[in-house]
N, C-alpha and C positions, 0 to 999 in steps of 0.2 A: 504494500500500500504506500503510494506518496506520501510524503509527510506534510501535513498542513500547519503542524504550532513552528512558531517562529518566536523569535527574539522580543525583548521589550521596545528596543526603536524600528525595526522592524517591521513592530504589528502598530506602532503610531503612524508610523510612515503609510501601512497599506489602508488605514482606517481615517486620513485625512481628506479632508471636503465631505463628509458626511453626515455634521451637523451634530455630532457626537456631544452631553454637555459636558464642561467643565470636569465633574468628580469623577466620570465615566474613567475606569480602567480600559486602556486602550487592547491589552493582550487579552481581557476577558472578552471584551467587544468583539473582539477579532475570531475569537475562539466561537460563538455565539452565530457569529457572521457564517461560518465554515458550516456549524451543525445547518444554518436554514439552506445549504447546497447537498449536507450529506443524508437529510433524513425528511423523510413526507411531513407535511404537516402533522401537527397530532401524535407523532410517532413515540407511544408512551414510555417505550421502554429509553428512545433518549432520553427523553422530561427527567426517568427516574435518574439517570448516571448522571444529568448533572443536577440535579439536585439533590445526589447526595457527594455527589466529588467536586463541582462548577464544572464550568463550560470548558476551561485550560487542561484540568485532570482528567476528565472525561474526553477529551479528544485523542489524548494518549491513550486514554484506553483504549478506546477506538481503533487506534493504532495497531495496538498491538499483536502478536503472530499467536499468542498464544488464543489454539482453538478449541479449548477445552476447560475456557472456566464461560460463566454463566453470561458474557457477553456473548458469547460463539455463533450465536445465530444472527441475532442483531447488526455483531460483527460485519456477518456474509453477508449482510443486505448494505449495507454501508460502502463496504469495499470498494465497490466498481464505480462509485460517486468521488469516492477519496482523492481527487484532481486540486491540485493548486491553483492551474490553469482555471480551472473553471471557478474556484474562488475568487481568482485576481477578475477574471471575466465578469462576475455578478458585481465587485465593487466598483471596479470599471463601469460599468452600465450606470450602477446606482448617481456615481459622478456626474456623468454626464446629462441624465435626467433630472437632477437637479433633488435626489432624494437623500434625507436622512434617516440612519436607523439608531433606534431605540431598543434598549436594553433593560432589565428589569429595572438593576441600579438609577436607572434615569429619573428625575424628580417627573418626567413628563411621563413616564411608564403608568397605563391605566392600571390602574391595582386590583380590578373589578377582573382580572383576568388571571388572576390568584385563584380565583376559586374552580378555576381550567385543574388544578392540582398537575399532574407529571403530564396533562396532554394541554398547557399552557403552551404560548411562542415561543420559540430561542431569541427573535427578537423581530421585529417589525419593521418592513419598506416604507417611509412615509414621503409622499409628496404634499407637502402642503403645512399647515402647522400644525405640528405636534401636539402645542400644549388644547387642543380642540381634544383629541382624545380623555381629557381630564376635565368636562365639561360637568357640572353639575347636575343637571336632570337629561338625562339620554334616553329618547323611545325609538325603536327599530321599527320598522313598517317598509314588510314585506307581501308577498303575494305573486300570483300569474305572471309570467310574460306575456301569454294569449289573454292577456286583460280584457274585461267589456269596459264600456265607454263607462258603466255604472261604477266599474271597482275603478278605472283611474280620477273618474272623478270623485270618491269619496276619497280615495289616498289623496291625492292635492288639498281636498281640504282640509279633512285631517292634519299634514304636514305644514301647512301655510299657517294655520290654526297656534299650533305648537310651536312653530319655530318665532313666531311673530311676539310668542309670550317670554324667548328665551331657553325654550327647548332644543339638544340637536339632535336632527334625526339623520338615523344610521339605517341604511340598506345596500344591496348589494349592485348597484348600478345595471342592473338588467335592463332587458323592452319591457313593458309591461307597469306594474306598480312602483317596481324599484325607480325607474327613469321620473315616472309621474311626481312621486314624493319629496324625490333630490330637487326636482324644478320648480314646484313649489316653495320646498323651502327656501332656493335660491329665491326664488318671485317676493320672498317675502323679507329678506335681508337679512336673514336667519344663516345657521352655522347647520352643515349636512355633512357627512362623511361616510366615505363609500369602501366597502371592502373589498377587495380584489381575490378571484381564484390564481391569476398569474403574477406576474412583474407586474409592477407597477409603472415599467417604462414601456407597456405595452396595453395599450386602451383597445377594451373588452366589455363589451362587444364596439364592434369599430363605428356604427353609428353612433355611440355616446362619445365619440374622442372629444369633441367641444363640450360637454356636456360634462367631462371627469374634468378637462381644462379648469371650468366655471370653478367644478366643484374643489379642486385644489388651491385655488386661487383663492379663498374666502375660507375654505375650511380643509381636510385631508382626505386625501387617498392613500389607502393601507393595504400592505400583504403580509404576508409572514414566509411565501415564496419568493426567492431573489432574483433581483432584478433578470430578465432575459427566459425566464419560467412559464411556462406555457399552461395555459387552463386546462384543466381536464376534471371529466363528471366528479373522479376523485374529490380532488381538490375545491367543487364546487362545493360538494356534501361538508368537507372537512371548514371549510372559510363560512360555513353555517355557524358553526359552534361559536366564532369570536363576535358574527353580528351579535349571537344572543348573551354571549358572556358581555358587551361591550354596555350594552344595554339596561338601564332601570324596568321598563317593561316592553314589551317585544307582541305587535299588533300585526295577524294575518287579515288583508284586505279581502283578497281575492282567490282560491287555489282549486285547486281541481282534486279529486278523490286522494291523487298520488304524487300531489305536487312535492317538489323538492321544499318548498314553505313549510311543508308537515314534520321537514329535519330541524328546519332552524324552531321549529316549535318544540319538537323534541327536546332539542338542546336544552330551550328554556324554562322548561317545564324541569327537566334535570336539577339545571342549578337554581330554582326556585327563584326566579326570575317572572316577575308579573305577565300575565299573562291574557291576551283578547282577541277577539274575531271578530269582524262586520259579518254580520249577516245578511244573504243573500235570498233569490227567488229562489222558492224551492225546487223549482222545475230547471235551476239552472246550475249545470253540470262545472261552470268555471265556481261555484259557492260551495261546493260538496265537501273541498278539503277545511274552509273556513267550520260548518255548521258539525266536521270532524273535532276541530277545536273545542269549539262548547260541550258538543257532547262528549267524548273520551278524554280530553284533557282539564275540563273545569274549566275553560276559558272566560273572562267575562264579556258580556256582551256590547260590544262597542257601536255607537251611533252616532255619537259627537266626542270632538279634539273633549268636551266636558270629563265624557267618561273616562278617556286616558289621564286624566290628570289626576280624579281618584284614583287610579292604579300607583300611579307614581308613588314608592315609598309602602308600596304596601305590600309584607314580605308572603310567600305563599312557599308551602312545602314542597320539597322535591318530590319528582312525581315519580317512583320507585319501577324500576324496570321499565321505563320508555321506548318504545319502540324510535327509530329514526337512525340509527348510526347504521352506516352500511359495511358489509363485510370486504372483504379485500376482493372477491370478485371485479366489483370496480374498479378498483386500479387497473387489474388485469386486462380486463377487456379495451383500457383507455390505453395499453400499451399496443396493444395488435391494432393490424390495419387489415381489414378486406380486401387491398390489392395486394399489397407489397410482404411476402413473407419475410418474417423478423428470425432470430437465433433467440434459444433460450436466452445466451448473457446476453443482447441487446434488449430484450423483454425485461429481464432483472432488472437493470439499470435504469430503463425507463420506469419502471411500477416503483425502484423503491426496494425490494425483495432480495433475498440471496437465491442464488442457481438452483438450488432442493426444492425450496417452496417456491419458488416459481415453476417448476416442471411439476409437483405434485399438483399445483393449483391448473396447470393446462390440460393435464390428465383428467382434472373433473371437468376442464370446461368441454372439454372434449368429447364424454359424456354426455354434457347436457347438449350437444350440438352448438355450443356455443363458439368455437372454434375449430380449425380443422388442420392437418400436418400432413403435408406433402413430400411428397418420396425424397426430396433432395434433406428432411430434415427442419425445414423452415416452417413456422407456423403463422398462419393468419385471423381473424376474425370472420365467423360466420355471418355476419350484420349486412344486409346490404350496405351497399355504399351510397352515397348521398350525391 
């Protein structure tokens, strides 16, 4: 494995122009910067090695050859990321995009992402300002892409509502609710901030690119994937959990039976984090995953920006066995393509995964017809293609 810890001036030198504050250890930052290149979002078993050894001892561990103590797995899925190059690459990017990142130690670091426990950030891409992440009353307002004109119109108000009083609202910059909610609050002179599944030097989906502009411009745009990181469904599901962790209460506009909305509800339903739904026509199939909210998760029922502000501050039990987190499937399948056959270690590398559980997990997709292996050895996606 290439070695990524480096020296004290070293790791100043690689971590300048990054917005880093003042007390920030430069070598832990550094070390921090490295894990969000070498392990998936969420990836709890890093969380755990460095929080119990930091980011510096646990990269060494990382490191190291020995395969046969209880990193060993982990290890293997690490490995094939373990690139300098590709570290020097994401801070590169982040330079030049004009972003900083943020480190637990940061006075700017949202604290409200402590209760993430071992699948917390290593550290966060921000474009925009920082200290917005540490905004006093925070409501997330999510929902649809395939939004009705009803669910974007009730997110805008909702969002114009709130933000006009001093609230900032957090979603995921999607089509659909997420875009509607950011534009509002912009409309309204208010603070909004957008999560990202990829880099943050890469505006996703691409007709929001003036739309993230706006929104870093006035407030931030955030990843925990580095700079030059490409989105994938993975990573959609996983950048769920920090809308909801980011957030005081966390509002479904819009969703469909099995909308990805019903993850970030999950999340928040987890960390007992307030929780509501608008309610929709019954006869209408884009309401199904909202009127899911009320009923399976207790959600309260939202009608006006009024009822969100009761929610604010009002703490509610973790909702014990939640469905919504998805299994590693996803990754998997986000690593195969439908035309172009991949190698097992090109699959690994892309999912995240070490070479064993990667071939055990294409042998069930395989099974399930979800993937298929061609004579020369190369595997593909069963999916059509788009």
């Amino acid at each position: 494995m290439n070695g990524l810890d480096m020296g004290r001036a070293a790791a100043d030198a690689a971590m300048a122009g990054l917005g880093l504050a003042g007390a920030v250890d430069r070598a832990e930052a550094y070390a921090r910067a490295c894990w969000t290149v070498l392990a998936e979002p969420g990836d709890g078993v890093a969380g755990d090695l460095i929080a119990r050894f930091g980011a510096e001892a646990a990269l060494r561990i990382a490191h190291a050859d020995d395969d046969d103590d209880e990193w060993s797995a982990a290890r293997a899925r690490w490995r094939p990321r373990a690139d300098r190059a590709a570290v020097r690459g994401a801070l590169d990017a982040g330079r030049r995009t004009g972003a900083a990142f943020l480190v637990p130690s940061d006075p700017r670091w949202p604290r409200r992402f402590d209760d993430l426990g071992v699948h917390a950030p290593h550290g966060l891409w921000v474009k925009g300002d920082p200290g917005r992440l540490i905004d006093t009353s925070t409501v997330a307002i999510v929902g649809a892409r395939a939004a009705t004109p009803y669910g974007e119109a009730v997110a805008a108000d909702l969002a114009a509502d709130l933000a006009a009083s001093g609230v900032a609202i957090v979603s995921g910059a999607a089509y659909g609710i997420d875009g509607a909610a950011h534009r509002a609050a912009l409309s309204a002179d208010g603070t909004t901030i957008a999560f990202l599944a990829g880099g943050v030097d890469r505006s996703y989906p691409r007709g929001h690119e003036g739309l993230l502009s706006q929104i870093a411009a006035t407030g931030c745009v955030v990843s925990e994937t580095p700079c030059g990181a490409a989105p994938t469904k993975w990573r959609f599901l996983s950048r769920n959990r920090l809308i909801a962790a980011s957030a005081d209460a966390v509002v479904v506009v819009e969703a469909g039976h099995r909308s990805g909305s019903l993850n970030t509800a999950a999340h928040a339903a987890q960390l007992g984090r307030a929780l509501g739904a608008v309610p929709g026509p019954v006869t209408s199939a884009a309401s199904a995953g909202s009127h899911r909210v009320l009923r399976e998760f207790g959600g309260v029922c939202v009608t006006s920006a009024e009822d969100v502000r009761e929610m604010l501050g009002a703490a509610v039990p973790p909702l014990q066995n939640a469905e919504g987190r998805t299994d590693e499937s996803s990754r998997l399948l986000d690593a195969l393509s439908p035309r172009t056959g991949r190698s097992v270690e090109e699959i690994a590398r892309r999912a995240g995964f070490s070479e064993s559980d990667t071939r055990a997990l294409l042998g069930l997709a395989e099974l399930d017809g979800r993937a298929t292996r061609s004579e020369d050895g190369l595997w593909r996606s069963s999916r059509p293609s788009r």
